[in-house]
C-alpha beads as a LAMMPS data file, in Angstrom:
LAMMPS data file: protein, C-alpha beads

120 atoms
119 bonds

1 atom types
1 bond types

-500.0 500.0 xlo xhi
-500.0 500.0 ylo yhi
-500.0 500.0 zlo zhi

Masses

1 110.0

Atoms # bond

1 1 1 -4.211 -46.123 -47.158
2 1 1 -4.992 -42.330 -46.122
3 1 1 -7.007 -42.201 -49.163
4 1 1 -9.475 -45.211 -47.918
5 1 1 -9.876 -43.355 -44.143
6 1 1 -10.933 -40.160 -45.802
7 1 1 -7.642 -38.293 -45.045
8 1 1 -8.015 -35.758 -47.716
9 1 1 -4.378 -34.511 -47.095
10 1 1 -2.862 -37.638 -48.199
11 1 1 0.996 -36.824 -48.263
12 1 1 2.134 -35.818 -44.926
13 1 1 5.331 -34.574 -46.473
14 1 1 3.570 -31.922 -48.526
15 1 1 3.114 -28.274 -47.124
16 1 1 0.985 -27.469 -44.295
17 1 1 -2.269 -25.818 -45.943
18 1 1 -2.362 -21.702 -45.693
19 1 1 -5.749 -22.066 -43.229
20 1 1 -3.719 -24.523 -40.814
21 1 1 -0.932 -21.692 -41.000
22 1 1 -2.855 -19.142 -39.775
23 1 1 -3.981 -20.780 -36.870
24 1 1 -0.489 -21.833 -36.069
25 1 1 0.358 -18.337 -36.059
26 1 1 -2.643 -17.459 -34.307
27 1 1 -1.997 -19.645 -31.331
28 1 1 1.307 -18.893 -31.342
29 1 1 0.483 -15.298 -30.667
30 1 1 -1.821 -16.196 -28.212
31 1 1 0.719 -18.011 -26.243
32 1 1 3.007 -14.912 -26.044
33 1 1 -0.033 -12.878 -24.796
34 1 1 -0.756 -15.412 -22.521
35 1 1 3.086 -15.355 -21.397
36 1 1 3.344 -11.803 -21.053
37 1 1 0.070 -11.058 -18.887
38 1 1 1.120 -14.389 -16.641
39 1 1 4.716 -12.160 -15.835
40 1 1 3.043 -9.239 -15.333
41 1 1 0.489 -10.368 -12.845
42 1 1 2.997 -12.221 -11.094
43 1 1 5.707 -9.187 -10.979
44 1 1 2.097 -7.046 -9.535
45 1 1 1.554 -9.738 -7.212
46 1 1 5.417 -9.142 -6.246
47 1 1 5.190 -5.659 -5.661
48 1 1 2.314 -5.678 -3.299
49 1 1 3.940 -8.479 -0.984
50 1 1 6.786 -6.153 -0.867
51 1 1 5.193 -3.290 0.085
52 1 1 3.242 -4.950 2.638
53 1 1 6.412 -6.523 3.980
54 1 1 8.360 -3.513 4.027
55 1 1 5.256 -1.673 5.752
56 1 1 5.196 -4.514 8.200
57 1 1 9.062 -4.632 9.106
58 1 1 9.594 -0.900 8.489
59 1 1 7.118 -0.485 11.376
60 1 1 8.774 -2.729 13.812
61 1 1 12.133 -1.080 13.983
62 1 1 11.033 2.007 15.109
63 1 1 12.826 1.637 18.738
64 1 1 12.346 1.391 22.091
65 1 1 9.069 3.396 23.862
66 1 1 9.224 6.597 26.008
67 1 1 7.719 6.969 29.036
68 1 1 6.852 10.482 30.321
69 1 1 5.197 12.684 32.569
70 1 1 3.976 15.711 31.348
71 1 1 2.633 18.368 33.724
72 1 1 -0.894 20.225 33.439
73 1 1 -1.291 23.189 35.730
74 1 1 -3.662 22.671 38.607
75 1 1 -7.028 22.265 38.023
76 1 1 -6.343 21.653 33.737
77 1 1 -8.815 19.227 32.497
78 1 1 -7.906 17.257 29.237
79 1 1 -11.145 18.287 26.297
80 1 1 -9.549 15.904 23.265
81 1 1 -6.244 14.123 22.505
82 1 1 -4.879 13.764 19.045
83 1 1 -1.372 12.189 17.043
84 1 1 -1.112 13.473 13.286
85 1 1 2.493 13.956 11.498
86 1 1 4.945 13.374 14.513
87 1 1 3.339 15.485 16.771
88 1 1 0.449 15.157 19.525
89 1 1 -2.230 17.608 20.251
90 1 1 -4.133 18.276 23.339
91 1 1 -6.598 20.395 24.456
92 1 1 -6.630 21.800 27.482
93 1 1 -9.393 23.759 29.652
94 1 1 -7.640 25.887 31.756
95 1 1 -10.322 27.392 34.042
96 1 1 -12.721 28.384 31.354
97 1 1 -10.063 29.233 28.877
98 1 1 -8.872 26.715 26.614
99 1 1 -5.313 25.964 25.513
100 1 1 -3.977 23.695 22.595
101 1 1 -0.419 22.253 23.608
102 1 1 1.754 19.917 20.992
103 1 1 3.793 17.712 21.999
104 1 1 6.714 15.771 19.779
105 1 1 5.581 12.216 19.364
106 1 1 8.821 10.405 19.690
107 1 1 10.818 12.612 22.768
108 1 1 7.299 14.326 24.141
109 1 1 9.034 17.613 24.512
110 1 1 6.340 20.322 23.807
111 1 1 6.730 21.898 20.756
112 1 1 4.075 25.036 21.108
113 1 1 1.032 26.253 22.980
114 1 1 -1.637 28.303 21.680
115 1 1 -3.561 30.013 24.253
116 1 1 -7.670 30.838 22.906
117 1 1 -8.838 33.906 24.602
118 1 1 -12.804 35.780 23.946
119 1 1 -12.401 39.279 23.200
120 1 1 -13.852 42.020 25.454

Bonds

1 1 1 2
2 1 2 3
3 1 3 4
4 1 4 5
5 1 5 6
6 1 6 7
7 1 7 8
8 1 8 9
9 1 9 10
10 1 10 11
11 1 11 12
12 1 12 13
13 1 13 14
14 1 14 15
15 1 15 16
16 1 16 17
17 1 17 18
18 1 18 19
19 1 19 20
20 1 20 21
21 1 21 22
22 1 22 23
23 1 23 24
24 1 24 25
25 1 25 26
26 1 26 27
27 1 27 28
28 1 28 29
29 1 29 30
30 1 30 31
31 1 31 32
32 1 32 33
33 1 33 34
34 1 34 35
35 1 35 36
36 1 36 37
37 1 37 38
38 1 38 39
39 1 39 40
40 1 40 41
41 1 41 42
42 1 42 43
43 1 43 44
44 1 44 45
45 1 45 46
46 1 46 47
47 1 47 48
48 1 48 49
49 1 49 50
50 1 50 51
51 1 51 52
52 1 52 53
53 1 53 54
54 1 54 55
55 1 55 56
56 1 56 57
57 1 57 58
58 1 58 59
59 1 59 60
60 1 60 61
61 1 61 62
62 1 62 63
63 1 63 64
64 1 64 65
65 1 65 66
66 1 66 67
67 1 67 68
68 1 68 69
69 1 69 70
70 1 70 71
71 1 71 72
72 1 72 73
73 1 73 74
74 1 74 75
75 1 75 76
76 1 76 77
77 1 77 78
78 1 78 79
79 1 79 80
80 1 80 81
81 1 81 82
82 1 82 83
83 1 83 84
84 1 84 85
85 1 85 86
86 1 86 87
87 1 87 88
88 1 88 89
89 1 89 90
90 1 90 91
91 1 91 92
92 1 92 93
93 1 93 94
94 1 94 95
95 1 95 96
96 1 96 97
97 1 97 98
98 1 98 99
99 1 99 100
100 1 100 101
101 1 101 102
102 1 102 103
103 1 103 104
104 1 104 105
105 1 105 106
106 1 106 107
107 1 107 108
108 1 108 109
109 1 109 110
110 1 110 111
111 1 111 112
112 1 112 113
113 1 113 114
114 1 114 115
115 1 115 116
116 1 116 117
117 1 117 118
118 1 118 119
119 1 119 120
């Protein structure tokens, strides 16, 4: 009967032909690539949700906030404000002079002053 639909196989017992071989092995293959860059997108795709939710989180616990009063001498007027590295720096003109003064970020206990003078 396979012979009058044009099967040219006939047997279905008989080996599988070398050409349909190869492209069982070729699919095959194809599959495991396909396999291995799925898991290693989705283990990417794990790392960056962790980072961002450890970033997120991390940032949250960081405990309660400090409020503070820190003292300029008279007539001090504030030039620029800046937060780098745990520290704050502000700058300070001090009657013509001016004065950088750091500050710890998380107690606001100075940490240094550096006084900018002209020279004679």
């Amino acid at each position: 009967m396979n012979t009058l639909s044009g099967d040219p196989r006939g047997n279905l017992s008989a080996g599988v032909e070398p050409a349909e071989s190869e492209a069982v092995r070729f699919v095959g293959r194809a599959r495991a690539m396909l396999l291995i860059s799925a898991l290693t997108t989705a283990l990417a795709i794990a790392a960056v949700v962790t980072v961002i939710g450890y970033r997120l989180f991390a940032g949250a616990a960081t405990g309660p906030a400090i409020d503070a009063i820190v003292t300029l001498p008279k007539g001090a007027r504030v030039i620029s404000m800046t937060a780098s590295d745990g520290r704050v720096a502000i700058l300070l003109d001090i009657g013509g002079a001016s004065e950088l003064r750091t500050f710890d970020i998380k107690t606001l206990k100075p940490v240094g002053a550096l006084r900018f003078a002209t020279e004679p």
